[in-house]
DSSP file (Angstrom, degrees, kcal/mol; ACC not computed):
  #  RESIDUE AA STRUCTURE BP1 BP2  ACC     N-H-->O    O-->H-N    N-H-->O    O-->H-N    TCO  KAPPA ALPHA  PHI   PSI    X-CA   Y-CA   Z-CA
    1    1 A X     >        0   0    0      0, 0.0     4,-1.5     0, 0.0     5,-0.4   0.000 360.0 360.0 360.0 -34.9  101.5   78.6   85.2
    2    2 A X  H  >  +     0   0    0      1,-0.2     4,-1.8     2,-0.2     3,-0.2   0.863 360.0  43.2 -43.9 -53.5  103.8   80.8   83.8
    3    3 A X  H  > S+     0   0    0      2,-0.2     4,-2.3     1,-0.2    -1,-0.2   0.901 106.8  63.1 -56.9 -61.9  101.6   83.5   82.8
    4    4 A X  H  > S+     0   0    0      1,-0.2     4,-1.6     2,-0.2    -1,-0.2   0.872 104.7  43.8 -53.7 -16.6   99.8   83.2   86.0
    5    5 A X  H  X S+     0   0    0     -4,-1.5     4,-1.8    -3,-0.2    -1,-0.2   0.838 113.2  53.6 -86.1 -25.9  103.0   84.2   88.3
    6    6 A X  H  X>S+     0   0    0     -4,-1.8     4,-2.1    -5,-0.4     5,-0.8   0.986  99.9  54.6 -67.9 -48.4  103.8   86.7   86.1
    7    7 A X  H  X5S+     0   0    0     -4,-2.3     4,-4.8     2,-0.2    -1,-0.3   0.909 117.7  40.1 -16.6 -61.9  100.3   88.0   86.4
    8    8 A X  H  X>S+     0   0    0     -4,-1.6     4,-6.9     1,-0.2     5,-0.5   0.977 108.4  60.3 -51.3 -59.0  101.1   88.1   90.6
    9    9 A X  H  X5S+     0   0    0     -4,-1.8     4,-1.6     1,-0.3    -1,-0.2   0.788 116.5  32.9 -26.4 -68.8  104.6   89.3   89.9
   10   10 A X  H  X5S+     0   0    0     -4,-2.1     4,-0.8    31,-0.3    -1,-0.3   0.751 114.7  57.8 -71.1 -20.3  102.8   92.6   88.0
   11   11 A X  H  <<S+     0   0    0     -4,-4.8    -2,-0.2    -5,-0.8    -1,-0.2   0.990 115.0  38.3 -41.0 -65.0   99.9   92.7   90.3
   12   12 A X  H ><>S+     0   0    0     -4,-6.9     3,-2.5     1,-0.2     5,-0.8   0.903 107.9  57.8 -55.4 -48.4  102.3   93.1   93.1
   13   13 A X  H 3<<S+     0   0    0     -4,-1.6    -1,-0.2    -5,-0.5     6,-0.2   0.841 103.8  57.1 -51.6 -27.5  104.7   95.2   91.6
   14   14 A X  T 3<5S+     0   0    0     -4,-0.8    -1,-0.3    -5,-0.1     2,-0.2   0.426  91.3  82.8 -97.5  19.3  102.0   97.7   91.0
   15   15 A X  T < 5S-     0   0    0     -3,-2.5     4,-0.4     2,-0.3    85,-0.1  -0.563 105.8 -92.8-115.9 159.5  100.9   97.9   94.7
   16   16 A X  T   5S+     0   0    0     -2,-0.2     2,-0.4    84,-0.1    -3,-0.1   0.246  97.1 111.9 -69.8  28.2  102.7  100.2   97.0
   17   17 A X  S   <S-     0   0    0     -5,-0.8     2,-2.5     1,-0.0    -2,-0.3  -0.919  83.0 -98.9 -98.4 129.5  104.8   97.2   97.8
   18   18 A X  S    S+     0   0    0     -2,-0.4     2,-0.2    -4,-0.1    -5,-0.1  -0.199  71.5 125.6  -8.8  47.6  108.3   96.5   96.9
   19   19 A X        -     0   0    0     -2,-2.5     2,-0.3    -4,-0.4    -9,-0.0  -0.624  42.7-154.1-125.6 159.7  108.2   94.4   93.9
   20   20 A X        +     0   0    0     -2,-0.2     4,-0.2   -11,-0.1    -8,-0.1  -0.981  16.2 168.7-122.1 146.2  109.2   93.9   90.5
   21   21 A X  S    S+     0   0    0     -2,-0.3   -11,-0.2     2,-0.1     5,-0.1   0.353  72.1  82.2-142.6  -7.6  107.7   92.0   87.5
   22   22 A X  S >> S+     0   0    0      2,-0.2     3,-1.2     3,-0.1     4,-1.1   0.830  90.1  50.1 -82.7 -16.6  109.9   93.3   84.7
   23   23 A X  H >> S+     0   0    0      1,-0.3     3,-4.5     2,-0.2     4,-2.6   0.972 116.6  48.0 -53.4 -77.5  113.4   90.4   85.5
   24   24 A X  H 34 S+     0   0    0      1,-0.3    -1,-0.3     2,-0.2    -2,-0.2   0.325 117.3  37.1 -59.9   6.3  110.6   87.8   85.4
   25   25 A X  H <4 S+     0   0    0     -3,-1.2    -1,-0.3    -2,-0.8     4,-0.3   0.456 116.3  52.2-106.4 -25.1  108.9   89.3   81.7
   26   26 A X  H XX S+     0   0    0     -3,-4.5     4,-2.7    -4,-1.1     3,-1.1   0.865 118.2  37.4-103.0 -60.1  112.3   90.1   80.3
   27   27 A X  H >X S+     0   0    0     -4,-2.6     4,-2.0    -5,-0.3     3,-1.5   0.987 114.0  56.9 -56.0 -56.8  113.4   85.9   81.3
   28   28 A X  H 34>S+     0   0    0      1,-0.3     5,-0.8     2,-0.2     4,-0.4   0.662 115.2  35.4 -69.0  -6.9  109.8   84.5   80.2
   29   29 A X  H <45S+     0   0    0     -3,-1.1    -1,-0.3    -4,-0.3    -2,-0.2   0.503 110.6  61.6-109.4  -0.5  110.1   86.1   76.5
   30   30 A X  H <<5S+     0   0    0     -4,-2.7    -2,-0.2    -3,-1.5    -3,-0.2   0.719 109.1  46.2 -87.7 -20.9  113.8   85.3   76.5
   31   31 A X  T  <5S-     0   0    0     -4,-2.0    -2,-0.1     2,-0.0    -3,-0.1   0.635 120.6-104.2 -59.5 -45.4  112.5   81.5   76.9
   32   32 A X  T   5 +     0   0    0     -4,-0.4    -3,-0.2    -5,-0.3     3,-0.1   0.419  64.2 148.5 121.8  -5.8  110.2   81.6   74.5
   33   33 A X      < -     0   0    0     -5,-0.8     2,-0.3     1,-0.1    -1,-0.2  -0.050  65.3 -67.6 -64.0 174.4  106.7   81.8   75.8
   34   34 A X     >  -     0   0    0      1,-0.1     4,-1.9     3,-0.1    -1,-0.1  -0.450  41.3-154.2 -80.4 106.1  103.9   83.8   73.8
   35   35 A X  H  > S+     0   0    0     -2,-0.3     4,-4.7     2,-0.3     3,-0.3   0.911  92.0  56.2 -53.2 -54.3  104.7   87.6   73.7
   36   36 A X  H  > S+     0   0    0      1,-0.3     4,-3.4     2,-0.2     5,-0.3   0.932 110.9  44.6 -50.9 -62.4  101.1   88.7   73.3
   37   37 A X  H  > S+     0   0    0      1,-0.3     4,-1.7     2,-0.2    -1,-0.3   0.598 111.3  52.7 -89.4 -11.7  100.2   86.8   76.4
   38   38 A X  H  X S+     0   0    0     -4,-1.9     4,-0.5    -3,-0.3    -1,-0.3   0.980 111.9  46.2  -3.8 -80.1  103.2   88.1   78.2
   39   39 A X  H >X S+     0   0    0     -4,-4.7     3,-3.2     1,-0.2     4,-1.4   0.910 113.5  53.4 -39.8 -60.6  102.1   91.6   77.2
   40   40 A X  H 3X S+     0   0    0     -4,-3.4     4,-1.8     1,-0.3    -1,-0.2   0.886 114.6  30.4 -61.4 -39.5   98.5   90.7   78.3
   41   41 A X  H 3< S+     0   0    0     -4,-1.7   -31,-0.3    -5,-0.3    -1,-0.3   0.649 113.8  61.9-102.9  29.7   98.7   89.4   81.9
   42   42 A X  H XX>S+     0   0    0     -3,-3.2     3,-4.8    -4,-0.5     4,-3.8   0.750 111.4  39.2 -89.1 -64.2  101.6   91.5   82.8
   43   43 A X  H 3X5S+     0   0    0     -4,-1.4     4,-2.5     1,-0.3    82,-0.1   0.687 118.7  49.5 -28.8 -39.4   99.5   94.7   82.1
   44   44 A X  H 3X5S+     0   0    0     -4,-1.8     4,-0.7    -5,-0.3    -1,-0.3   0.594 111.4  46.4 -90.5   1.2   96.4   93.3   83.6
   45   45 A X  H <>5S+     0   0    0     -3,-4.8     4,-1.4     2,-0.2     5,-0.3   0.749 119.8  38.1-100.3 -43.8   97.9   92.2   86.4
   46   46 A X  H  X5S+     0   0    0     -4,-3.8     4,-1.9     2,-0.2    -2,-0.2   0.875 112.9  58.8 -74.9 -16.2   99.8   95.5   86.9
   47   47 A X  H  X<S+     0   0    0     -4,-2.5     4,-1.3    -5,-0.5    -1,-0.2   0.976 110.7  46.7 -72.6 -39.3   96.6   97.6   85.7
   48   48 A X  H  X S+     0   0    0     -4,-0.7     4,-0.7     2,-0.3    -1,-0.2   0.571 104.3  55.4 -74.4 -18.1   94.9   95.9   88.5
   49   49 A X  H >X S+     0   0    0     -4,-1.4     4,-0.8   -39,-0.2     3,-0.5   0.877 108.0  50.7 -65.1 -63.2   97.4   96.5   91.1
   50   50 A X  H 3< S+     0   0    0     -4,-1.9    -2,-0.3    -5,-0.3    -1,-0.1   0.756 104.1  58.7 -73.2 -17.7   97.1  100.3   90.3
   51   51 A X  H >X S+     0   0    0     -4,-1.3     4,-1.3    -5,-0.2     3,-0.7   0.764 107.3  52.4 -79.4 -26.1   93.0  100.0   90.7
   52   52 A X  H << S+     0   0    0     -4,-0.7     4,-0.3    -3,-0.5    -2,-0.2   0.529 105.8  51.2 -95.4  10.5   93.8   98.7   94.3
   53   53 A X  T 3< S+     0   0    0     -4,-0.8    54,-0.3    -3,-0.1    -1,-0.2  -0.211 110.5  50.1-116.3  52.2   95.8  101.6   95.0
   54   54 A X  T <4 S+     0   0    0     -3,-0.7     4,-0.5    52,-0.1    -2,-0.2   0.367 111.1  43.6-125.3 -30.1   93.3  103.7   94.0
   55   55 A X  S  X S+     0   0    0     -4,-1.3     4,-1.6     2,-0.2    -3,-0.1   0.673 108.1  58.2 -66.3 -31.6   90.6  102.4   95.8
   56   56 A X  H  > S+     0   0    0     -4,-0.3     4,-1.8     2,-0.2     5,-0.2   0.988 110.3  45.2 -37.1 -78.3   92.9  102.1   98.7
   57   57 A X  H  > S+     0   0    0      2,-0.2     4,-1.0     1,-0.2    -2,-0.2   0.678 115.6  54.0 -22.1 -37.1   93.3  106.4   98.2
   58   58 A X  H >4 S+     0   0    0     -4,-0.5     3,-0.8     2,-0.1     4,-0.4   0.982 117.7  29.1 -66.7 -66.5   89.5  106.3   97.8
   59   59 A X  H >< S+     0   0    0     -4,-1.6     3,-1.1     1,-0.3    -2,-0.2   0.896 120.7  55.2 -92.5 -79.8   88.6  104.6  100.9
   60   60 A X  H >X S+     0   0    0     -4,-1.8     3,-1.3     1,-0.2     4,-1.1   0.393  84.0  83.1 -24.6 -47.7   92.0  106.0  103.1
   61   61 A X  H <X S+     0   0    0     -4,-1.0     4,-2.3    -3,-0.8     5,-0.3   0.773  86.6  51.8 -64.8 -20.2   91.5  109.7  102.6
   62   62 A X  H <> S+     0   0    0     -3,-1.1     4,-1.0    -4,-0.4     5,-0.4   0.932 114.9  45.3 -89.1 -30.4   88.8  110.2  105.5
   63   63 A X  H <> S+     0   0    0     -3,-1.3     4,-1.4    -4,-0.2    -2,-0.2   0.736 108.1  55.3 -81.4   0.7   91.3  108.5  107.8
   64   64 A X  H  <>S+     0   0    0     -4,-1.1     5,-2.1     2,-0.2     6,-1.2   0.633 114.5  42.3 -85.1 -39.5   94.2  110.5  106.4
   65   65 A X  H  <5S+     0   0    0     -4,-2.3     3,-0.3    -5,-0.4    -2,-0.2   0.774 113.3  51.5-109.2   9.9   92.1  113.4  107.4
   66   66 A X  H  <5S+     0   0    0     -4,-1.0    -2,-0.2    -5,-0.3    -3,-0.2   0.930 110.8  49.9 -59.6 -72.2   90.9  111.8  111.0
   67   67 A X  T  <5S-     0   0    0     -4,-1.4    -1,-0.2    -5,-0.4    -2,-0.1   0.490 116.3-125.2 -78.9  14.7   94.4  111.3  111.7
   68   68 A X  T   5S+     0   0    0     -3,-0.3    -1,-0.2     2,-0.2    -3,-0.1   0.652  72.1 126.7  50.9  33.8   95.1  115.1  110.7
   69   69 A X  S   <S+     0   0    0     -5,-2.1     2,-0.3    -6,-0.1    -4,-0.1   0.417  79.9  23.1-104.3  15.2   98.0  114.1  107.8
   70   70 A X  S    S-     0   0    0     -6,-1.2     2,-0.3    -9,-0.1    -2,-0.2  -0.972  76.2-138.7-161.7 179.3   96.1  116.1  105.4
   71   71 A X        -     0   0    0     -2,-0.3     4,-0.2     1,-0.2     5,-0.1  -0.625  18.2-130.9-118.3 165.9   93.6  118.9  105.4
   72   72 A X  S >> S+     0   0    0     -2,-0.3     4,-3.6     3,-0.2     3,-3.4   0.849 106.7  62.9 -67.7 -89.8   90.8  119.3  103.5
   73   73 A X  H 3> S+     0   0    0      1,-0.3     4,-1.8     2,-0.2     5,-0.2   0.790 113.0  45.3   3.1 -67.8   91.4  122.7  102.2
   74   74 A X  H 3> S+     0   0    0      1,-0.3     4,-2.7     2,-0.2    -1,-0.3   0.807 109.8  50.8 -57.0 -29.5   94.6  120.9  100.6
   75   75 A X  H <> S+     0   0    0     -3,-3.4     4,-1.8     2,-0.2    -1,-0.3   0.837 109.6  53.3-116.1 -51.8   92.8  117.8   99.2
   76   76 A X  H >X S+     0   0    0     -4,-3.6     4,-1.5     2,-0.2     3,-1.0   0.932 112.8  43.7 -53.0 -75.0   90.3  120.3   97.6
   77   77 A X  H >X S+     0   0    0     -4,-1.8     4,-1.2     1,-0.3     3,-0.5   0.713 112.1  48.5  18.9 -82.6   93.1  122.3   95.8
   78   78 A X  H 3X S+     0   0    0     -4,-2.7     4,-1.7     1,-0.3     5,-0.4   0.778 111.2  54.6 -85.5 -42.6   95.0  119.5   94.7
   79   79 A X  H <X S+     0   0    0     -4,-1.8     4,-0.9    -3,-1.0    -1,-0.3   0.670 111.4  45.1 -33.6 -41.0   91.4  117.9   93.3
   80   80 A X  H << S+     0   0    0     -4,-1.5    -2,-0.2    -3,-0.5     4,-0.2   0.871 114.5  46.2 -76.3 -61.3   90.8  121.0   91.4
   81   81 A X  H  X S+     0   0    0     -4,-1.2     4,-4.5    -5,-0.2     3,-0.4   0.798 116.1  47.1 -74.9 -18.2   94.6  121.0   90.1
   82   82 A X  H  X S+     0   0    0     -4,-1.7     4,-2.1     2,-0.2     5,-0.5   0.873 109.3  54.5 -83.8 -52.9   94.4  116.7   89.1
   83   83 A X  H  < S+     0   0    0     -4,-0.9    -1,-0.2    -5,-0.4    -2,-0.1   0.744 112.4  41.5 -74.2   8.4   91.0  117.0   87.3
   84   84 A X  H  4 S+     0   0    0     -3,-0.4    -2,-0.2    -4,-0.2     3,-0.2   0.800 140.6   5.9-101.6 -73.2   92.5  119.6   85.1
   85   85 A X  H >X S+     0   0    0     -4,-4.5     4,-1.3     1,-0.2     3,-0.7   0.143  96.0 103.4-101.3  38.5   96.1  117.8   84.6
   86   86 A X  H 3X  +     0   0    0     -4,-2.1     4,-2.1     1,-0.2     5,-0.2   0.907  68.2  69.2 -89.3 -15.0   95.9  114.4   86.1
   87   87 A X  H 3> S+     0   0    0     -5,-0.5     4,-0.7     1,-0.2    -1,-0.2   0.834 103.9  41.9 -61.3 -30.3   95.5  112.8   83.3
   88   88 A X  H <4 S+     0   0    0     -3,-0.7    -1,-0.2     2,-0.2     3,-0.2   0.883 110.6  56.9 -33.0 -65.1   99.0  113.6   82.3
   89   89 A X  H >< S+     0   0    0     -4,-1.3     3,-3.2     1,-0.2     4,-0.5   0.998 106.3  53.3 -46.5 -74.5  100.0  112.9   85.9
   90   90 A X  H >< S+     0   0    0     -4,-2.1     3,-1.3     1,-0.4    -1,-0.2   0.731 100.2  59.4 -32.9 -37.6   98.3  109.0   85.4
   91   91 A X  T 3< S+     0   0    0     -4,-0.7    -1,-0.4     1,-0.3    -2,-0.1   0.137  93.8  59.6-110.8  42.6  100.2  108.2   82.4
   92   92 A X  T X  S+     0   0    0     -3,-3.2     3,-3.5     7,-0.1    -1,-0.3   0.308  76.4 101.8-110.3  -5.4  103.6  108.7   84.3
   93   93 A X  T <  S+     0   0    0     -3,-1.3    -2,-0.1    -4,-0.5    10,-0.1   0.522  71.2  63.9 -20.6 -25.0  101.8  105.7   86.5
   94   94 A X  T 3  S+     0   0    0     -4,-0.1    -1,-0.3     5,-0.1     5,-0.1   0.627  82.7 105.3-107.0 -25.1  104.5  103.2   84.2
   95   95 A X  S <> S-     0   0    0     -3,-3.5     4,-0.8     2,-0.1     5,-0.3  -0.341  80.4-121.1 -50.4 138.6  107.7  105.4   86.4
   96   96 A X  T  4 S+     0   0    0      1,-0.1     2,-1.4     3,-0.1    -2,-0.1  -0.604  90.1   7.4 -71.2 162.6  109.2  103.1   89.2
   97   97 A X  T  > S+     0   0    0     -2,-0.2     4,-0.5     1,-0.2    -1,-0.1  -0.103 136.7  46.5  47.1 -23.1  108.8  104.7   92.6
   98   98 A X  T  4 S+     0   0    0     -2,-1.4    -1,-0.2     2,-0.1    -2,-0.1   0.767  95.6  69.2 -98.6 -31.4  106.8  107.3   91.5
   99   99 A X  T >X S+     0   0    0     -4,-0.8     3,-2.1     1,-0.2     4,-1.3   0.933  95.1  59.1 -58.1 -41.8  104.4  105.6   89.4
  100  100 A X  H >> S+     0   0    0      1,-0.3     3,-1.9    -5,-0.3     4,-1.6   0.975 107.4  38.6 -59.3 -52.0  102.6  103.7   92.5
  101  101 A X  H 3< S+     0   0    0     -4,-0.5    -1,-0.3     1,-0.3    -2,-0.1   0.053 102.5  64.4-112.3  54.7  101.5  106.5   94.6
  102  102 A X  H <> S+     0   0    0     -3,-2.1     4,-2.2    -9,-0.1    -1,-0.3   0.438 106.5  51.0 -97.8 -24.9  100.5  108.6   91.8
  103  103 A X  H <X S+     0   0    0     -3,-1.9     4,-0.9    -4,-1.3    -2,-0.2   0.990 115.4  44.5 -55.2 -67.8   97.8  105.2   91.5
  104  104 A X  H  X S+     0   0    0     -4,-1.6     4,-5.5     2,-0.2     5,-0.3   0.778 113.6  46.7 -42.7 -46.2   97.1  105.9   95.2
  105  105 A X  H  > S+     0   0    0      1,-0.3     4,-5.0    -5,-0.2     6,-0.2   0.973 104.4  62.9 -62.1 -50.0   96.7  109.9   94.9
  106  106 A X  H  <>S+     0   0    0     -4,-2.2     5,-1.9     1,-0.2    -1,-0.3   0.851 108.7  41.8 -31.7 -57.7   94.4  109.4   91.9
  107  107 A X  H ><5S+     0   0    0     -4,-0.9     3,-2.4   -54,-0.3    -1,-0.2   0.934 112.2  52.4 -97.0 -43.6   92.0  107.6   94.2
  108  108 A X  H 3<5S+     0   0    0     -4,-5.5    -1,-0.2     1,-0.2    -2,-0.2   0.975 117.0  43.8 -43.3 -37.3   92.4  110.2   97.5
  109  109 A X  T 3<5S-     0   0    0     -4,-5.0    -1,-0.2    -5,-0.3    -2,-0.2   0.366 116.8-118.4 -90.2  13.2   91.6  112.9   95.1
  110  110 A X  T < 5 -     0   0    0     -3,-2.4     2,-0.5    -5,-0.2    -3,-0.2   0.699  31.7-168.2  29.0  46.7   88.8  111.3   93.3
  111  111 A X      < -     0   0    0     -5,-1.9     5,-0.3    -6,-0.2    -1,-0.2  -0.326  43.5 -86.2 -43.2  97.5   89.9  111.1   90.0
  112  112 A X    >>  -     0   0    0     -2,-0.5     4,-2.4     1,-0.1     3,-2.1   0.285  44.6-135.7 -21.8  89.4   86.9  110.1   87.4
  113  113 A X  H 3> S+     0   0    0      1,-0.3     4,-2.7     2,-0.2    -1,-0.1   0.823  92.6  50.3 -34.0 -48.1   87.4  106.2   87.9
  114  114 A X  H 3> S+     0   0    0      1,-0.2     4,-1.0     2,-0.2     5,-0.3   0.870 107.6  48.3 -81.5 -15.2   87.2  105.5   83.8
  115  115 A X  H <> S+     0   0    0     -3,-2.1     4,-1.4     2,-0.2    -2,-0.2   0.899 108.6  55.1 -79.4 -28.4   89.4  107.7   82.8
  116  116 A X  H  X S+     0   0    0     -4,-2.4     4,-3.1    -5,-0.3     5,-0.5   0.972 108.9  49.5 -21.0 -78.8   91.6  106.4   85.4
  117  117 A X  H  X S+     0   0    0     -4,-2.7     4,-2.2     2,-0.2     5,-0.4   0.903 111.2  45.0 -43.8 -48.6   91.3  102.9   84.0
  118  118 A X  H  X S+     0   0    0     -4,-1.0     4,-1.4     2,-0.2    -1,-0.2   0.855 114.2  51.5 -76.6 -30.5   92.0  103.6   80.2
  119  119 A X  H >X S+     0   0    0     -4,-1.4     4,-1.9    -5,-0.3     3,-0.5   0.922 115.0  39.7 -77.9 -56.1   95.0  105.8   81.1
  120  120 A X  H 3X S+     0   0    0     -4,-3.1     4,-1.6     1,-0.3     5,-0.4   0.865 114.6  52.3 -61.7 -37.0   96.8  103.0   83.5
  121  121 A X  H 3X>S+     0   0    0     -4,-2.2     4,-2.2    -5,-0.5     5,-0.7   0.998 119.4  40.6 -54.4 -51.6   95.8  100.1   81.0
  122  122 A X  H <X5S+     0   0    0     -4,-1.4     4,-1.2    -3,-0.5    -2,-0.3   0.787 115.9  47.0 -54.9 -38.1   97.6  102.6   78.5
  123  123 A X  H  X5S+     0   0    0     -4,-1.9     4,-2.6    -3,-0.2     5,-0.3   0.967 117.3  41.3 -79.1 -77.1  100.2  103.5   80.7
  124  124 A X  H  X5S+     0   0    0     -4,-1.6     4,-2.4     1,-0.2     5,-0.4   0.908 112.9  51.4 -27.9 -75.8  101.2   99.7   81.9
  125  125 A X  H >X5S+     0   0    0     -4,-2.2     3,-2.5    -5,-0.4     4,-2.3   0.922 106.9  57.6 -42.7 -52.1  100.9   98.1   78.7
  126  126 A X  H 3X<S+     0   0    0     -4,-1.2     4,-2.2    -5,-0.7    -1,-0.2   0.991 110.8  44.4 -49.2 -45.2  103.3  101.0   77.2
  127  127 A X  H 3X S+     0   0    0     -4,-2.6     4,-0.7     1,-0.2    -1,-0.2   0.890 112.1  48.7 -65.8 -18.8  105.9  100.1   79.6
  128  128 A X  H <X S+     0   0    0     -3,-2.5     4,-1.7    -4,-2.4     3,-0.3   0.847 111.5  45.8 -94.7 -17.5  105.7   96.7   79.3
  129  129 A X  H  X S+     0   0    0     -4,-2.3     4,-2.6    -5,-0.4     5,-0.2   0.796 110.0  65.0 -87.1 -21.4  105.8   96.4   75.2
  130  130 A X  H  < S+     0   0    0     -4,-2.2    -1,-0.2    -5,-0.3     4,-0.2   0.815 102.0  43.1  -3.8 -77.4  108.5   98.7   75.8
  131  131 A X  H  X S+     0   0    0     -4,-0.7     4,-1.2    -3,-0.3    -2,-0.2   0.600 106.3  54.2 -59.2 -47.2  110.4   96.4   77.4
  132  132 A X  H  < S+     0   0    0     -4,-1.7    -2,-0.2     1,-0.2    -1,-0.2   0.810 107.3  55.8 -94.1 -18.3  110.0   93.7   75.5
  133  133 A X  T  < S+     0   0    0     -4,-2.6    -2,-0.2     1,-0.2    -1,-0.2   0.777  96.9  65.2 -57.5 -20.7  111.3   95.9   72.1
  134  134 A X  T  4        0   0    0      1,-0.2    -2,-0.2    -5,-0.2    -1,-0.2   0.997 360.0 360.0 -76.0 -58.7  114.0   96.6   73.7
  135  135 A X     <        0   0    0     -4,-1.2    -1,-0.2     0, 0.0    -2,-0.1   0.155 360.0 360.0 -26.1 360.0  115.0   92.6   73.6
């Protein structure tokens, strides 16, 4: 059961919602449960958070330009400049506040969905083993 809030705990946290999952990672290895499986569903729970704000970004961007709060013109641009560095961008994905809707942009801008995936696993996991060296 443990594992499994924490899962939600990073799920959530990695959604443009107001959350955090590191208190509740930092207390469950200060307890004693099984680091590895820490590691593993906090990352998969936050890697999965950040694939639904990228699919969110996918699916959003034609009502973002419906509702005229971005242009096309821009959204080309900014496509151009992300498939060049966004991979960079992606593996700042692990920042608080910033990290989430860089997830989100990735998917408005249509960022090559597997490279997406390898950098945020990569990115999450660093921040959470991170964390737990630090202890």
């Amino acid at each position: 059961m443990t594992y499994l809030i924490l899962f939600i705990s990073a799920f959530l946290s990695a959604t443009l919602l107001p959350f955090g999952s590191e208190a509740l990672l930092i207390y469950n290895i200060s307890v004693g449960y099984d680091i590895y499986l820490l590691l593993f569903f906090a990352t998969l729970g936050n890697s999965l958070g950040s694939i639904l704000n990228y699919y969110l970004g996918l699916k959003g961007e034609e009502y973002l330009i419906e509702k005229k709060l971005l242009k096309e013109k821009y959204i080309d641009i900014s496509k151009r400049y992300f498939d060049k560095y966004g991979f960079l961008t992606i593996l700042f994905a692990w920042v608080p506040i910033i990290g989430d809707p860089i997830t989100f942009i990735a998917g408005v801008l249509k960022y090559d969905f597997k490279k997406f995936v390898i950098l945020i696993i990569i990115s999450k996991f660093s921040r959470y083993l991170f964390i737990a060296l630090i202890i």
